[in-house]
C-alpha positions in Angstrom: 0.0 0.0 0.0 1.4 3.3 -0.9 2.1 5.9 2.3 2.4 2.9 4.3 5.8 3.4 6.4 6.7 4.6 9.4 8.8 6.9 7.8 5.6 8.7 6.1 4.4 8.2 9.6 7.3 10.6 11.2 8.0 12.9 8.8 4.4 13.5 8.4 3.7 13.8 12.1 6.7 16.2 12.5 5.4 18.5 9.4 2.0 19.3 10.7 2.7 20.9 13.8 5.7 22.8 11.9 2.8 24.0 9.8 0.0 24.0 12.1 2.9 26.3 14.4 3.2 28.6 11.2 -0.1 29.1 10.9 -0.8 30.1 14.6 1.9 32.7 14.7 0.9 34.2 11.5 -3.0 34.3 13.0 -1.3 36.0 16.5 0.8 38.3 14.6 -1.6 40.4 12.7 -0.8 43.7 13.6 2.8 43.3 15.6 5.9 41.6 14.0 6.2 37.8 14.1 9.5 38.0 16.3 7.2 40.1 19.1 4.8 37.5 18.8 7.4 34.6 19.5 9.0 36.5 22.3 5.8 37.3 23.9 5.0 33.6 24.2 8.2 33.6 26.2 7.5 36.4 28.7 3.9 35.2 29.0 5.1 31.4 29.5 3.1 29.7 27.2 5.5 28.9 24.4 5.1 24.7 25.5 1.3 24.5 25.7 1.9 26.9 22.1 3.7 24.1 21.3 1.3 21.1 22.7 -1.7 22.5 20.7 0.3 22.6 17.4 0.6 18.4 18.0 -2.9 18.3 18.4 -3.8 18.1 14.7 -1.8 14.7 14.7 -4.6 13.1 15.9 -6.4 13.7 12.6 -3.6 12.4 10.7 -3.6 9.4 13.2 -7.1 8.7 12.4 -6.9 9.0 8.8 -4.1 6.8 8.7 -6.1 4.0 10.8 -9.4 5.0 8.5 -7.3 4.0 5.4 -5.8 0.9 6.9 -2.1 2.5 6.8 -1.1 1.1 10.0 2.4 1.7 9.7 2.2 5.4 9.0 -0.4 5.7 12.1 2.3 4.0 14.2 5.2 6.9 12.6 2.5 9.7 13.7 2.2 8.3 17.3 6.1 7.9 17.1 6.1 11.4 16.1 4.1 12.7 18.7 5.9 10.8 21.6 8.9 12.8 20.6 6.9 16.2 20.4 5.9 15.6 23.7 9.6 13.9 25.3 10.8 17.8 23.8 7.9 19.5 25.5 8.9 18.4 28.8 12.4 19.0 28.2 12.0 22.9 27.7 8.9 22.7 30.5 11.2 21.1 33.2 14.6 21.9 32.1 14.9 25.5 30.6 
């Protein structure tokens, strides 16, 4: 079946969020510059749940991967969001 790797699985989970991330600092950034927008999410303290919603649109992709019996790819997009998370903690408990 074509799409069916774990690979497509990964690289797919990790793109989303990239974009999904993209497109919620462009939305936040309307009328200030993009860099104010990033740093306020610092000195507000809400850059990792910034970061936790933008995985959230895995789960989609997770379910359209099990919907169209790519299994392995499903399995790449949980992968994915295991390491989203393990990085989440990181900056939330270490930085």
């Amino acid at each position: 079946m074509k799409y069916n790797s774990q690979k497509v699985g990964i690289l797919s989970g990790i793109i989303l969020p990239l974009i999904t991330l993209t497109i919620f600092i462009l939305f936040q950034s309307q009328h200030q510059a993009i860099s104010l927008t990033i740093r306020n999410f610092f000195i507000y303290n809400v850059h990792t749940q910034v970061i936790s919603l933008c995985a959230l649109p895995n789960l989609l992709l997770f379910f359209i991967f099990m919907k169209t019996d790519r299994l392995l790819a499903a399995r790449g997009v949980i992968g994915a969001t295991l390491l989203i998370t393990f990085i989440v903690l990181i900056i939330k408990f270490l930085l």
